[in-house]
C-alpha positions as CSV (number, residue, x, y, z in Angstrom):
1,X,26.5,-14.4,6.9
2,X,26.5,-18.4,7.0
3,X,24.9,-19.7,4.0
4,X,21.1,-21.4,3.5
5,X,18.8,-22.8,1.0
6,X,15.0,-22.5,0.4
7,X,12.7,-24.5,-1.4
8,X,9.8,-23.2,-3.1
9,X,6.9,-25.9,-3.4
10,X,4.5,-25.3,-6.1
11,X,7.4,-23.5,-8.1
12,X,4.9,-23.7,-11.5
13,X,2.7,-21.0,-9.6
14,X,4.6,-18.0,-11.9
15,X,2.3,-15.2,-9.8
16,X,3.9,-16.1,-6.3
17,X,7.3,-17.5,-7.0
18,X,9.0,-15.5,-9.2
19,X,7.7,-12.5,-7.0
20,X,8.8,-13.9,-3.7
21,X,12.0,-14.7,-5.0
22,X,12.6,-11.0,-6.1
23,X,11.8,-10.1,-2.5
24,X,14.2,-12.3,-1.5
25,X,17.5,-11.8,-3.9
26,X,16.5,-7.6,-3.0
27,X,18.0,-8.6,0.7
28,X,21.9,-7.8,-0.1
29,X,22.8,-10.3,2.4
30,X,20.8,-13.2,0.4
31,X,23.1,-12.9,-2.6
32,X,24.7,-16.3,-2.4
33,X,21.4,-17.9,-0.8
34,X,20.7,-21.6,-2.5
35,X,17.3,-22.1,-4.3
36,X,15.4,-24.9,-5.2
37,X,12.3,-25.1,-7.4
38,X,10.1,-28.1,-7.3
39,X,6.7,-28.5,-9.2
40,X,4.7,-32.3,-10.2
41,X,4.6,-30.1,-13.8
42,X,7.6,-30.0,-15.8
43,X,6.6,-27.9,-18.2
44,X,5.5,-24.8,-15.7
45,X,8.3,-25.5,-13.4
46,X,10.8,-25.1,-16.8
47,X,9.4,-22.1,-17.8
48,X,9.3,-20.7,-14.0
49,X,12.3,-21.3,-13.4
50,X,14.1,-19.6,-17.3
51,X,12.3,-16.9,-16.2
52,X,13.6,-16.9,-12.8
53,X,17.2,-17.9,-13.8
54,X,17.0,-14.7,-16.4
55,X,16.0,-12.7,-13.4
56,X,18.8,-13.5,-11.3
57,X,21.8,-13.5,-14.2
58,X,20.0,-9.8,-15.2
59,X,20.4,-8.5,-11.4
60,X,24.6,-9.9,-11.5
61,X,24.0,-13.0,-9.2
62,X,25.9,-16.0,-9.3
63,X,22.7,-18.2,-7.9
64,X,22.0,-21.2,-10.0
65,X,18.2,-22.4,-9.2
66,X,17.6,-25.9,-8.6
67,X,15.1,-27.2,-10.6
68,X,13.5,-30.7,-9.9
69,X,10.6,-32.5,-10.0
70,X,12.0,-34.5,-7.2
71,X,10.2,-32.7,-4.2
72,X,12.8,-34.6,-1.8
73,X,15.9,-33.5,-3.9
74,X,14.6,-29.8,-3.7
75,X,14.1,-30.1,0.1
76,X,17.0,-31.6,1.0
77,X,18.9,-29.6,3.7
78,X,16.6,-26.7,3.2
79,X,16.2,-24.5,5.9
80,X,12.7,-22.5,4.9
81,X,10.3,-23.5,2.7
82,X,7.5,-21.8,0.6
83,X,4.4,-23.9,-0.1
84,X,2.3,-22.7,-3.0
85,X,1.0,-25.3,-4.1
86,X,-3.0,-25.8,-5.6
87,X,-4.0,-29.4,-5.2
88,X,-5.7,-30.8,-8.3
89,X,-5.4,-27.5,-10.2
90,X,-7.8,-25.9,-12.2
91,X,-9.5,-28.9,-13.2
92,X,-10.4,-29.9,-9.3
93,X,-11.3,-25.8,-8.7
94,X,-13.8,-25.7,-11.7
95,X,-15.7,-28.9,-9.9
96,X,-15.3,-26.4,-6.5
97,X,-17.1,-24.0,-8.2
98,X,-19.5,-25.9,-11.0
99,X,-21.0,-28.5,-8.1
100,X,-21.7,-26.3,-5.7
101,X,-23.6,-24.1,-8.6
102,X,-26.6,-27.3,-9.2
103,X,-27.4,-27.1,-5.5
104,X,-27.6,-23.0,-5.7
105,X,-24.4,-22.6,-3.5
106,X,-23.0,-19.8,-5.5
107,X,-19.2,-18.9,-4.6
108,X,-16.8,-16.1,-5.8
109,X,-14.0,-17.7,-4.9
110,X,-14.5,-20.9,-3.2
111,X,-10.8,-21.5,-1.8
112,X,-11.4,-21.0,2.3
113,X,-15.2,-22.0,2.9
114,X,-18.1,-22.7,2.0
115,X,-18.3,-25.7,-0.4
116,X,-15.4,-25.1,-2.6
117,X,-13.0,-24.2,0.4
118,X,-13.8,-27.5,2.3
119,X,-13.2,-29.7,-0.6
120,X,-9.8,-27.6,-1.4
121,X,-8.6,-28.2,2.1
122,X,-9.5,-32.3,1.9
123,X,-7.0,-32.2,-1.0
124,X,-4.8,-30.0,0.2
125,X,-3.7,-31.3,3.8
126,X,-3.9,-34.8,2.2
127,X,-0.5,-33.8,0.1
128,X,0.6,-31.9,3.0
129,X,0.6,-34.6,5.4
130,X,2.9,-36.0,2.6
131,X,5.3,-32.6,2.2
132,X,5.4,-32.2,6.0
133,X,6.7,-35.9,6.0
134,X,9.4,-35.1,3.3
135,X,10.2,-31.7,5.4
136,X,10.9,-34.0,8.6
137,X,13.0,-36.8,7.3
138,X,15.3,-34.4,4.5
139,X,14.9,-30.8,5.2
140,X,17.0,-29.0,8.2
141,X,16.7,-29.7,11.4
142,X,15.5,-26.3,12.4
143,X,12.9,-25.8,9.4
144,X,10.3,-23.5,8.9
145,X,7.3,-24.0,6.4
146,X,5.8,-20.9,4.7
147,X,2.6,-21.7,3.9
148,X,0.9,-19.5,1.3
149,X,-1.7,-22.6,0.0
150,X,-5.5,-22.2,0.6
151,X,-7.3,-23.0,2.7
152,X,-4.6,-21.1,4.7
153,X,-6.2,-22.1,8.3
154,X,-7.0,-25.5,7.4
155,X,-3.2,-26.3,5.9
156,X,-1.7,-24.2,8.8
157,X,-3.2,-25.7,11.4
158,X,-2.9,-29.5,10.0
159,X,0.5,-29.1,9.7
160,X,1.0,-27.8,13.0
161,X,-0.9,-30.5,14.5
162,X,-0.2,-33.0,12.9
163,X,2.4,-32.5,10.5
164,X,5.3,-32.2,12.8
165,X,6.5,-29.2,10.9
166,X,6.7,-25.6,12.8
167,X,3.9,-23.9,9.9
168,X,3.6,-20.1,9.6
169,X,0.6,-19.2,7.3
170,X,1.0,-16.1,5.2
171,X,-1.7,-14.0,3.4
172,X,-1.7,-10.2,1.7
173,X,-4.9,-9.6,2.6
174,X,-4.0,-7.3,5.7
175,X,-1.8,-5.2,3.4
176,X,-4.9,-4.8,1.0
177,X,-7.3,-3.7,3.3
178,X,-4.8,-1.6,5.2
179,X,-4.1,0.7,1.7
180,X,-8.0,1.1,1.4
181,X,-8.8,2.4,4.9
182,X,-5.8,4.6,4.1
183,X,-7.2,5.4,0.5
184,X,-10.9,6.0,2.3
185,X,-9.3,8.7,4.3
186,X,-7.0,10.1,1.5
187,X,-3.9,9.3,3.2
188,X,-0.7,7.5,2.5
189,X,-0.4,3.6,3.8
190,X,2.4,4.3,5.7
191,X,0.5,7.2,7.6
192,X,-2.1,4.8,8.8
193,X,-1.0,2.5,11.7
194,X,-3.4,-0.7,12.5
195,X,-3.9,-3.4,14.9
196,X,-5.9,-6.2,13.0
197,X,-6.7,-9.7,14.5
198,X,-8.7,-12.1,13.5
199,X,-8.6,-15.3,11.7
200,X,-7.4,-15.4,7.9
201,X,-9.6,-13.8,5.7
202,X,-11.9,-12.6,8.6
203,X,-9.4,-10.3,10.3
204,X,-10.7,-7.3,11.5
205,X,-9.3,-3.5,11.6
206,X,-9.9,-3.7,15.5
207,X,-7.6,-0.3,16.1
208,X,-6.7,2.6,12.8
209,X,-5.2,5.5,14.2
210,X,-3.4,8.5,12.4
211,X,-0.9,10.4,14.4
212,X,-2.4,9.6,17.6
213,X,-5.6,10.0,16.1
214,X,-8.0,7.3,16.8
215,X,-9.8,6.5,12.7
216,X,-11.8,3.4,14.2
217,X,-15.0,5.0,14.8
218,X,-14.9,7.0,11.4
219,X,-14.2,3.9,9.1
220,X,-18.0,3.4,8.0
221,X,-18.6,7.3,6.9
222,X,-15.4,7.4,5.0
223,X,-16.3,4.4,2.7
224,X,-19.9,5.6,2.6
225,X,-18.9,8.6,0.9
226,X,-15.7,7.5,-1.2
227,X,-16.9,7.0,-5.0
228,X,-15.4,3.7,-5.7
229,X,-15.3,1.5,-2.5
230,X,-19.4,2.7,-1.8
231,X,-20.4,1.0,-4.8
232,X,-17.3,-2.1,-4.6
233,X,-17.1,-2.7,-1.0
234,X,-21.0,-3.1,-0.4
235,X,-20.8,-6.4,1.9
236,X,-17.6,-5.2,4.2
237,X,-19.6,-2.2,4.6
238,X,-22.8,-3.4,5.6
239,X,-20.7,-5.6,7.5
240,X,-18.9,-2.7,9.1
241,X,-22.3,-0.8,9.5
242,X,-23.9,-4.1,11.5
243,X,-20.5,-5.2,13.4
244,X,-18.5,-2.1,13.7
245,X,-15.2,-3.0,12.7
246,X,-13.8,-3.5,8.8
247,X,-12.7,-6.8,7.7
248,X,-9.5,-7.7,5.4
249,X,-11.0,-9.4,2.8
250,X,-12.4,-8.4,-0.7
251,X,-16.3,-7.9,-0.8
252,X,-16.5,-11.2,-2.8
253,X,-14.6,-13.2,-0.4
254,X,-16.3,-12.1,2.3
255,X,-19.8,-12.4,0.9
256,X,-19.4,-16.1,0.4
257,X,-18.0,-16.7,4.1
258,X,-21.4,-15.5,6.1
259,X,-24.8,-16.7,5.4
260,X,-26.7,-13.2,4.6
261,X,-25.1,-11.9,1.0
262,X,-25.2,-14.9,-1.7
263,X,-28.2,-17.3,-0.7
264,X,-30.8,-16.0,-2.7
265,X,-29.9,-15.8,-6.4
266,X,-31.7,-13.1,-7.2
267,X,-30.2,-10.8,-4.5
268,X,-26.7,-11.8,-5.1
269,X,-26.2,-8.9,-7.7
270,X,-27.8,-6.4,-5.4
271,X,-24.4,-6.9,-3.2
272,X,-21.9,-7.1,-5.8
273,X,-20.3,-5.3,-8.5
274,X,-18.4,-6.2,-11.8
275,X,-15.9,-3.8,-12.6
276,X,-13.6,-6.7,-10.8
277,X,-13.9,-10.4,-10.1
278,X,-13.2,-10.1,-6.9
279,X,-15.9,-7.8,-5.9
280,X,-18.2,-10.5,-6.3
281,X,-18.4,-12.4,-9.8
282,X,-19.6,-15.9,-9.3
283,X,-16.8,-18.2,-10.2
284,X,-14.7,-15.2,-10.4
285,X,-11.0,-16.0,-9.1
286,X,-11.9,-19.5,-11.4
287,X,-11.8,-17.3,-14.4
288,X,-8.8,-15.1,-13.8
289,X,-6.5,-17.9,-12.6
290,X,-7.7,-20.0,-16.1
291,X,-7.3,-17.0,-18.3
292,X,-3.7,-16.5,-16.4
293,X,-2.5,-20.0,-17.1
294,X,-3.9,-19.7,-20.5
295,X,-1.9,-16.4,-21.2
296,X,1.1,-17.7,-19.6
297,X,1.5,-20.4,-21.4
298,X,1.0,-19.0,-24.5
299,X,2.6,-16.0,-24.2
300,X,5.6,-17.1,-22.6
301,X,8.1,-16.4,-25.3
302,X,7.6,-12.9,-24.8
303,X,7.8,-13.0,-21.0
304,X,11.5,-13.6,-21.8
305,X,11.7,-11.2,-23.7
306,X,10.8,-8.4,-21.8
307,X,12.6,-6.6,-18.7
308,X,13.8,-8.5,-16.3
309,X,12.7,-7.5,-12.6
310,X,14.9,-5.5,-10.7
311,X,16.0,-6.8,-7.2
312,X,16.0,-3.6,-5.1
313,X,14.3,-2.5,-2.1
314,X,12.0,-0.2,-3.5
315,X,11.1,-2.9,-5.9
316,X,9.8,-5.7,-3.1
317,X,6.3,-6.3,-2.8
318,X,4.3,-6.3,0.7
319,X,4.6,-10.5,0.7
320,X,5.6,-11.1,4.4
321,X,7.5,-14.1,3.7
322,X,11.0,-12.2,2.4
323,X,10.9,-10.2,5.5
324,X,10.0,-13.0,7.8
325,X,13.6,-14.4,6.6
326,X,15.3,-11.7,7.1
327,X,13.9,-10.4,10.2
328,X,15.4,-14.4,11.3
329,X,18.6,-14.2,10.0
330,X,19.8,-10.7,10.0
331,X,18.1,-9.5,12.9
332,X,15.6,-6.3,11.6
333,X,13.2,-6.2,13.1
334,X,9.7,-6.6,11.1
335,X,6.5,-6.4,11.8
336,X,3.5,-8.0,9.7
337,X,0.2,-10.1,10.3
338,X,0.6,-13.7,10.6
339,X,-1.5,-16.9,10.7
340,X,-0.4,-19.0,13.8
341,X,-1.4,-21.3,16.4
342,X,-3.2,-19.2,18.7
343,X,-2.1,-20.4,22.0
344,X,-4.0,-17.2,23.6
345,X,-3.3,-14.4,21.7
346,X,-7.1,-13.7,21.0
347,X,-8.6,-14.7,23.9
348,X,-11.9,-15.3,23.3
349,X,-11.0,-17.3,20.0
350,X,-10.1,-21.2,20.5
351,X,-6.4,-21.6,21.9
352,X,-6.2,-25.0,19.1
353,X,-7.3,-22.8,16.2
354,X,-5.3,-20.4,13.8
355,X,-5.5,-17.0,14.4
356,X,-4.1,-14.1,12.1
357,X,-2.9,-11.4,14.2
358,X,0.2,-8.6,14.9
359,X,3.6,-10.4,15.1
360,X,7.2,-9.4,15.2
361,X,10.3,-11.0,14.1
362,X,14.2,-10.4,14.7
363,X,17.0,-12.9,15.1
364,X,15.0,-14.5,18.3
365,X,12.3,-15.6,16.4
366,X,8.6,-14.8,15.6
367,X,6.9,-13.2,18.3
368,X,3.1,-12.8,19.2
369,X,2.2,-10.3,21.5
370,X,-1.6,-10.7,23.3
371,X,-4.4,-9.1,21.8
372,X,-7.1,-10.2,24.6
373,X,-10.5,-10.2,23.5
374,X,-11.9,-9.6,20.0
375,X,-15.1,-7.4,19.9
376,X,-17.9,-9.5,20.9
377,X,-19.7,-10.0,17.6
378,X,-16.3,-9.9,15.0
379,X,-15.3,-13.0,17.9
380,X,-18.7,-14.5,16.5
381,X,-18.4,-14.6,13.5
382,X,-14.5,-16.1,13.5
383,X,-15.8,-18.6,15.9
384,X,-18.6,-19.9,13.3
385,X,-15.5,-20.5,10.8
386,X,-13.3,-22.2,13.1
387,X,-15.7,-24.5,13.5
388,X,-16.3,-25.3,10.4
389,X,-12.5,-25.5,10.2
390,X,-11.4,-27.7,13.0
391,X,-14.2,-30.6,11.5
392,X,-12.7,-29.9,8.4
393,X,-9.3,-30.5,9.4
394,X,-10.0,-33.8,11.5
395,X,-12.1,-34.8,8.5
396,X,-9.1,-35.0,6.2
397,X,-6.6,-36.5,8.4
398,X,-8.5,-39.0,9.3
399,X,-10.9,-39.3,5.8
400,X,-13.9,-39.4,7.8
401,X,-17.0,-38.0,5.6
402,X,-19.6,-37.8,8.7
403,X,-17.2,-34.9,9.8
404,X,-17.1,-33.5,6.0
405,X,-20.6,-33.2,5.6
406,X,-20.9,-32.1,9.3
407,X,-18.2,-29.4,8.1
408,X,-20.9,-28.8,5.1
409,X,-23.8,-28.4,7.2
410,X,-22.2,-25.9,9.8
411,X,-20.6,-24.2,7.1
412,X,-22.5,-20.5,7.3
413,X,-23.6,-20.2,2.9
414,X,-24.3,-24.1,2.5
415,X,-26.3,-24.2,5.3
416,X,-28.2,-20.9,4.3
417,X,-29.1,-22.6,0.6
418,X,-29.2,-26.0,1.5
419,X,-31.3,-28.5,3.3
420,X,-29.6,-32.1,5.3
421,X,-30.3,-34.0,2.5
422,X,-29.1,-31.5,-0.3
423,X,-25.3,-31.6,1.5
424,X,-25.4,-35.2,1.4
425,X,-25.7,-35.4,-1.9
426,X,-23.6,-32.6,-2.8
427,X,-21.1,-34.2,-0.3
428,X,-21.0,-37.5,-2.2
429,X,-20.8,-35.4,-5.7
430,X,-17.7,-33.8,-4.7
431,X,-16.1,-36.7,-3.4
432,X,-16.8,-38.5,-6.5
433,X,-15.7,-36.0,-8.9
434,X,-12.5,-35.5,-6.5
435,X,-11.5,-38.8,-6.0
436,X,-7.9,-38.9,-7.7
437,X,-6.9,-36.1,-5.2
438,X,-8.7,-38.1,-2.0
439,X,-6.8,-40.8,-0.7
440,X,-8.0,-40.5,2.4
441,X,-11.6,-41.1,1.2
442,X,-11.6,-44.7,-0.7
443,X,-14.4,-46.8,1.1
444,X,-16.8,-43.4,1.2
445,X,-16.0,-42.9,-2.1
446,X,-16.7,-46.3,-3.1
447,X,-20.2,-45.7,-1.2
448,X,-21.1,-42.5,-2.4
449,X,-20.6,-44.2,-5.8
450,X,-23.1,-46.4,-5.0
451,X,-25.6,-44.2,-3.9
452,X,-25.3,-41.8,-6.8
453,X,-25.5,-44.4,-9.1
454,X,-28.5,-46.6,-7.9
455,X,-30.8,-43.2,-6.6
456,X,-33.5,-41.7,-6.0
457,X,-31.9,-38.8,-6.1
458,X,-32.7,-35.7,-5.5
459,X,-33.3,-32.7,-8.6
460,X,-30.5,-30.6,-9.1
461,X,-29.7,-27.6,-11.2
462,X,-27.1,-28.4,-13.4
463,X,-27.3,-25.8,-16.3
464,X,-27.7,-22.8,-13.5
465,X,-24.4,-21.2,-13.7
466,X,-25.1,-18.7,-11.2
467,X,-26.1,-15.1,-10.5
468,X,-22.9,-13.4,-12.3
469,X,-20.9,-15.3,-13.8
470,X,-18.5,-14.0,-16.4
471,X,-17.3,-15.8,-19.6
472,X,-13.2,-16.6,-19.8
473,X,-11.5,-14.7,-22.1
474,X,-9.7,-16.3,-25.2
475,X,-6.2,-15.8,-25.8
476,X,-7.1,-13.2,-28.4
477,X,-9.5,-11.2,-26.5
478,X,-6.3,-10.9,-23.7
479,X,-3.9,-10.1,-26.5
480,X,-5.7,-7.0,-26.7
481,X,-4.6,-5.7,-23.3
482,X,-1.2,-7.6,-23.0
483,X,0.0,-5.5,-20.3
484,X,-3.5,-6.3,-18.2
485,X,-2.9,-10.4,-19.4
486,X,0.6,-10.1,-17.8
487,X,-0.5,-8.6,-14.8
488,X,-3.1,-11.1,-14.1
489,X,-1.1,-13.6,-15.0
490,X,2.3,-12.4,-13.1
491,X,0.6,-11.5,-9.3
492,X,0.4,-13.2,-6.4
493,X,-2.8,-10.6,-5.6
494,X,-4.7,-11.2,-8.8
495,X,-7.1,-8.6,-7.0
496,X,-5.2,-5.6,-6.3
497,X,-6.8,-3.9,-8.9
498,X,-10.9,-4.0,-7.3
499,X,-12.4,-0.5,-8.7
């Protein structure tokens, strides 16, 4: 088959790229494929890609990776492209998480909504805008742009819009919850079939069956009565018990998209649990992704040292984007969950806003079939985010704040903690503390400045550092458990393990 390249953006993220390229190099066709890594850190993008290049010379390849800090260089001719990137780092996620915290906004994750997921996608589409101009002017001709980067709807649907580049956004979370509804009933994955539509990271299980067997109706008593997901999975069940369907993402996800679950401190704990971050921790996915830089980074030596991974079928992970390619270019057929323009699909959903739903690929293309309507009150709650999306989006292309804090105020948690004049303040903290990643933003910046500076302003909590919230680990205390460190460290799905 005629020879391509890819270019993986954010190639420093070691938990997605060097998993996503083993997907990849396990398709027998893709053996003389080119690659390119690009990364605005060196140092990650050095160790990335010796780790990589080990990889591949292990497996009998001949691939050399192109390594650059030149984003242009590595997109040059491309054909795909994997974004996966995090704007600002940890240092802008910690003031996601930490400013939010003085006004009682208290997140687990903070990277779709709510306060934390706003600000990431200001950031985030302002350097996309820039990538989707590089894509256009260097990259092939018939391009496509796998987006992995949250805000996943936001990014998706900027680019499309207004991006010029032909965006897919792609998320595990479908895959998660599919094993646990499988798990609830004590069945294998693949003896589960779903239809799940939605938007990203509020997609719901709207059809389970097992041979010809309808599950739907059965979900709520199965994870009633399963040990571990009764006492993890209390918000998705409560949700499930009040809405009737399940939803894809983890009970501390979902807790910080809706308004009922995280807005009174003292409840917050009554919802969650802390046998994993992602069940509900407050600053949870914060702490994991800083103790797996930390133990990266420091434990690297060893990382080449160890085995290298295997690229065989059995050995590829449940990332759509591998199969996506090779649906497109060798014509299997593959079926996954994608986050698209929906155009229809879900009819009672926004045709301008993007959807996550059933979609097939072969060598025509990506295909959408029509879901129709969602159930009446999943449809709700999805429309409630896309709004909060769509001002979000036209705030950062157009770095106008009255849509920010209008994004702030209909957003469903800040506008269960906080009163009008609360968000404007938080707004103008956030811009302030974000203002090397904010172009877009200078004269309200400037303003907001102004206004924090010269007061009155209003009291704020600033040593509350929320309802359960976990200390980082130390190097020392992860050397411990180095196979637990690495696995932290090494996924793309830092929550796969939730009991």
């Amino acid at each position: 088959m005629s020879k391509f390249k890819i270019a993986f953006i954010g190639a420093g993220s070691i938990g997605f790229t060097r998993g996503l390229l083993r997907d990849l190099l396990a398709v027998p066709e893709f053996a003389n494929i080119e690659v390119a890594f690009t990364d605005i850190n060196p140092n990650n993008l050095e160790m990335v890609t010796a780790l990589c290049q080990r990889d591949i010379d292990e497996n009998g390849l001949s691939i050399r990776i192109q390594a650059t800090t030149d984003r242009r260089a590595a997109l040059q001719d491309a054909k795909y492209v994997i974004c996966t990137i995090r704007v600002g780092g940890l240092e802008a996620f910690a003031t996601d998480v930490d400013i939010p915290l003085k006004y009682g906004v208290d997140q687990c994750v903070g990277d779709t909504l709510s306060a934390g997921g706003i600000m990431y996608g200001q950031r985030g589409i302002a350097e996309m805008m820039n990538i989707c101009r590089d894509i256009r002017e260097v990259a092939a001709s018939d391009v496509l742009l796998l987006n992995y980067a949250n805000p996943m709807a936001m990014l998706t649907w900027a680019c499309n819009k207004y991006g010029g580049v032909r965006t897919i956004g792609l998320c595990h979370g479908v895959q998660g919850g599919h094993k646990q509804i499988a798990d609830a009933f004590g069945l294998q994955q693949s003896e589960v079939d779903i239809i799940c539509a939605g938007i990203n990271h509020q997609t719901w299980y709207i059809q389970v069956e097992h041979k010809g067997e309808d599950l739907t109706g059965k979900i709520l008593e199965a994870f009633e009565n399963h040990e571990d997901f009764s006492r993890t999975e209390k918000v998705r069940i409560d949700m499930l018990r009040r809405f009737g369907y399940y939803s894809t993402e983890s009970n501390g996800h979902l807790s910080e998209y809706v308004p009922w679950y995280r807005k009174r401190p003292e409840e917050i704990n009554d919802w969650i649990d802390l046998g994993s971050w992602i069940n509900g921790e407050t600053g949870g996915y914060l702490r994991v992704c800083t103790e797996g830089r930390n133990w990266f980074e420091t434990d690297f030596p060893n990382w080449m040292k160890d085995p290298a991974m295997e690229f065989k079928a059995e050995k590829r992970g449940n990332e759509h984007g591998s199969y996506i390619i090779e649906g497109l270019e060798t014509g299997r057929v593959y079926r996954g969950h994608f986050n698209v323009e929906n155009k229809g699909v879900i009819s009672n959903l926004p045709n301008d806003a993007i959807i996550e739903a059933p979609g097939y690929v072969d060598r025509n293309g990506i295909s959408m079939p029509l879901v129709g309507d969602l159930p009446l009150g999943p449809a709700a709650v999805c429309n409630v985010s896309i709004s909060v999306q769509r001002l979000a989006v036209e705030a950062a292309i157009h770095g106008d704040d009255k849509l920010l804090r209008q994004a702030f105020m209909m957003d469903p948690l800040v506008g269960a903690v906080c009163n009008p004049k609360e968000i404007w303040q938080l707004v103008d903290e956030m811009l302030v503390a974000q203002e090397q990643w904010l172009p877009q933003y200078g004269e309200a910046i400037a303003a907001a400045k102004e206004r924090l500076e010269t007061g009155p302003l209003l009291p704020t909590r600033s040593d509350y550092k929320g309802a359960a919230r976990l200390k980082v680990k130390t190097v020392e205390e992860m050397q411990q458990d180095r196979e637990a460190a690495n696995k932290n460290a090494g996924e793309s799905d830092k929550g796969q393990e939730r009991v």
